[in-house]
C-alpha positions as CSV (number, residue, x, y, z in Angstrom):
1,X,-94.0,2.9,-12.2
2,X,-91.5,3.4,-15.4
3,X,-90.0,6.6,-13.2
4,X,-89.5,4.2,-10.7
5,X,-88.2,1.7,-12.6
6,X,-85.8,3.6,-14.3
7,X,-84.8,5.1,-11.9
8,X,-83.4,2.2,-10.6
9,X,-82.0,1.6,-13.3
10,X,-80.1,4.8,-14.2
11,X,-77.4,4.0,-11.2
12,X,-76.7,0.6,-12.8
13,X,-76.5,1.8,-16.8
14,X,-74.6,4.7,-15.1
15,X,-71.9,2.5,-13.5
16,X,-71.5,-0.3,-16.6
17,X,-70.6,2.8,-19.0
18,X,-68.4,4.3,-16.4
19,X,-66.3,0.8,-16.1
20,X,-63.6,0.2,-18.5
21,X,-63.6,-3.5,-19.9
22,X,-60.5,-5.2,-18.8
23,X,-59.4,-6.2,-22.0
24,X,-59.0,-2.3,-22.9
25,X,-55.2,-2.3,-21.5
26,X,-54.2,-5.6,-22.6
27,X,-51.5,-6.3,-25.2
28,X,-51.1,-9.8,-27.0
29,X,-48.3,-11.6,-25.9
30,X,-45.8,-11.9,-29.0
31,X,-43.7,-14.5,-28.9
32,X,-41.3,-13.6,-31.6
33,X,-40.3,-10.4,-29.8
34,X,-39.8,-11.6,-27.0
35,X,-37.5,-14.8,-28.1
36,X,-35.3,-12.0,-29.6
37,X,-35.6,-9.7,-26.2
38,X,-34.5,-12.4,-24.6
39,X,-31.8,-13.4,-26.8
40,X,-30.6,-9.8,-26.6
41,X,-30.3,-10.1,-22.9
42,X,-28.5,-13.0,-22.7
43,X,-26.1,-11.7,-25.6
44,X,-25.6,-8.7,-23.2
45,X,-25.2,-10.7,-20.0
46,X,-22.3,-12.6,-22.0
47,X,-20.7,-9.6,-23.4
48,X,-20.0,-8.3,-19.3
49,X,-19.1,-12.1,-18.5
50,X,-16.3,-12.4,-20.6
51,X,-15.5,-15.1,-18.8
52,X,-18.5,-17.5,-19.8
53,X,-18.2,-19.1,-22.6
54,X,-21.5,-20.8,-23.6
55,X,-22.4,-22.1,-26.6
56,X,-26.5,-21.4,-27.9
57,X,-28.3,-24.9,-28.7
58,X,-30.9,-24.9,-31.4
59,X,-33.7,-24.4,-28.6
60,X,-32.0,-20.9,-27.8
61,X,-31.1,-22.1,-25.0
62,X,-27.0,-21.0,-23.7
63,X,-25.3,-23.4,-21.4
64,X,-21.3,-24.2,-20.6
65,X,-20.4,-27.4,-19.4
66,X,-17.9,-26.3,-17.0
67,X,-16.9,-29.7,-15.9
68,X,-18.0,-32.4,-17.9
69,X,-18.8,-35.6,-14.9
70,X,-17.6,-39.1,-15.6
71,X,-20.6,-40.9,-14.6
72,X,-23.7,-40.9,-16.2
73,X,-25.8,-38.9,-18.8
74,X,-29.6,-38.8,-17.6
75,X,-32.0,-38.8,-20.5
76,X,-35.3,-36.8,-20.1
77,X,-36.8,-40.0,-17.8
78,X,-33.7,-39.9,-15.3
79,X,-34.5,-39.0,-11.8
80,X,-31.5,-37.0,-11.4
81,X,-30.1,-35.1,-8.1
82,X,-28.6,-32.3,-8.4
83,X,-27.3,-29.0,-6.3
84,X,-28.0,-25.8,-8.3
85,X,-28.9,-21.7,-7.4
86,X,-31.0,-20.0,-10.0
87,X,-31.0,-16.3,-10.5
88,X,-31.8,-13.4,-12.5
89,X,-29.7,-11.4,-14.5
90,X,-29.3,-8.9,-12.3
91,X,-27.8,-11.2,-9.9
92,X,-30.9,-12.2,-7.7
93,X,-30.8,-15.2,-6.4
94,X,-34.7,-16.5,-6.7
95,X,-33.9,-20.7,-5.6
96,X,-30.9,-22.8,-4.9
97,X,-30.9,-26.3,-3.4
98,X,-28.2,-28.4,-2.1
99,X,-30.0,-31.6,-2.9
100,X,-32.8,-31.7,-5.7
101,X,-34.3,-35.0,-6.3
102,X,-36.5,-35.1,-9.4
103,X,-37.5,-36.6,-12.9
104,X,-35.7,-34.7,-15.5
105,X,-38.9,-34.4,-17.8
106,X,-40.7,-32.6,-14.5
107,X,-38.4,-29.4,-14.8
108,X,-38.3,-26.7,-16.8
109,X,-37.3,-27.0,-20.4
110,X,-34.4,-25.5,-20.2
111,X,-33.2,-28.0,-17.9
112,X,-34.2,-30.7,-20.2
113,X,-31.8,-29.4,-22.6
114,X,-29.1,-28.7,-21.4
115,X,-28.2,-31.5,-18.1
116,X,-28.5,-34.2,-20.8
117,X,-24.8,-32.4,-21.9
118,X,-23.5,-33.5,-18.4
119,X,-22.3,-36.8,-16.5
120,X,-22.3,-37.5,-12.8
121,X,-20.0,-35.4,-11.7
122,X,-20.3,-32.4,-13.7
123,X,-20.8,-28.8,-13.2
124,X,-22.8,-26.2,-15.8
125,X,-24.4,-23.1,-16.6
126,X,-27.7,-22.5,-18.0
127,X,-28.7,-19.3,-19.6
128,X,-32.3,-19.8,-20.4
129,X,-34.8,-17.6,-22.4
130,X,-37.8,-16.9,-21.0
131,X,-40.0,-19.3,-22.9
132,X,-37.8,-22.2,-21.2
133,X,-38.2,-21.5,-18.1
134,X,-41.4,-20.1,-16.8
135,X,-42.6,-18.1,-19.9
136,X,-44.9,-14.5,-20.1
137,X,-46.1,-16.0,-16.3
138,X,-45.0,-14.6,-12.6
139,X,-43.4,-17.2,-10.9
140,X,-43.0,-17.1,-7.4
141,X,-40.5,-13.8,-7.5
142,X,-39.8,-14.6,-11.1
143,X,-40.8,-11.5,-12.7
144,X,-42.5,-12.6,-16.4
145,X,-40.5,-13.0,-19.0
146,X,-37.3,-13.8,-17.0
147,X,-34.3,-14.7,-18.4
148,X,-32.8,-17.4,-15.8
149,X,-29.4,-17.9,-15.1
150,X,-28.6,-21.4,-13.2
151,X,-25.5,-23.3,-11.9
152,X,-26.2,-26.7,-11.8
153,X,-23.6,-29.2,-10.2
154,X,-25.2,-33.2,-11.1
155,X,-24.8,-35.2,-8.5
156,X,-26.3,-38.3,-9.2
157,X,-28.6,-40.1,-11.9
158,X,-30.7,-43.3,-11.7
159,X,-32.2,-44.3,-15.1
């Protein structure tokens, strides 16, 4: 009865030993290197776009207002519409939208922000670090830890 029994059980201690926990190839997400990866990509991206001129906000976040809107500002509880194309630096296009509808506190941080620096009217570009966007997480075709690149033309804003 114990042959039998252990023999059984040999297959099953056999296979636990043989498989490799998970957690064995993981590496803890550090934040602190990546905010300066990401700052170093943008840095780069600006360096062979001479001809963007964005200034870094306190977040780490890079935007030019390229045309500054004579309407209104939206604050974080504006709905705002807007028509914007997101990409990666590489030149990807992952989104773009000729009419986005939505709260301003809904989007990504980066978005957040940044549009507050525009009126009605008004045309920017957002160079966001990873962490403002959608952080060490796949999104969609959004690799992790993306820097994002977006145009964002705001086209209307109801308070």
């Amino acid at each position: 009865m114990k042959k039998t029994l252990l023999l059984l059980l040999l297959p099953f201690a056999m296979l636990s030993s043989c498989i490799k926990s998970n957690n064995d190839n993981i590496v803890p997400f550090d934040a602190v290197k990546q905010a300066a990866l990401d700052d170093a990509t943008i840095q780069s991206y600006l360096a062979a776009h001479t001809e963007i001129h964005a200034v870094k906000d306190t977040t780490g976040v890079y935007y030019q207002v390229i045309t500054a809107g004579t309407g209104s500002a939206p604050v974080l509880t504006s709905t705002i519409t807007a028509a914007y194309t997101g990409k990666l630096t590489n030149g990807t296009i992952f989104d773009s939208s000729t009419n986005l509808v939505y709260r301003l506190n809904l989007l990504i941080p980066a978005w957040q922000v940044a549009v507050p620096h525009l009126k009605v009217g008004g045309q920017m570009l957002i160079l966001t670090p990873s962490r403002y966007a959608y952080g060490n997480a796949q999104a969609g075709v959004i690799p992790p830890n993306s820097v994002l690149i977006f145009s964002v033309n705001l086209n209307g804003v109801t308070n």
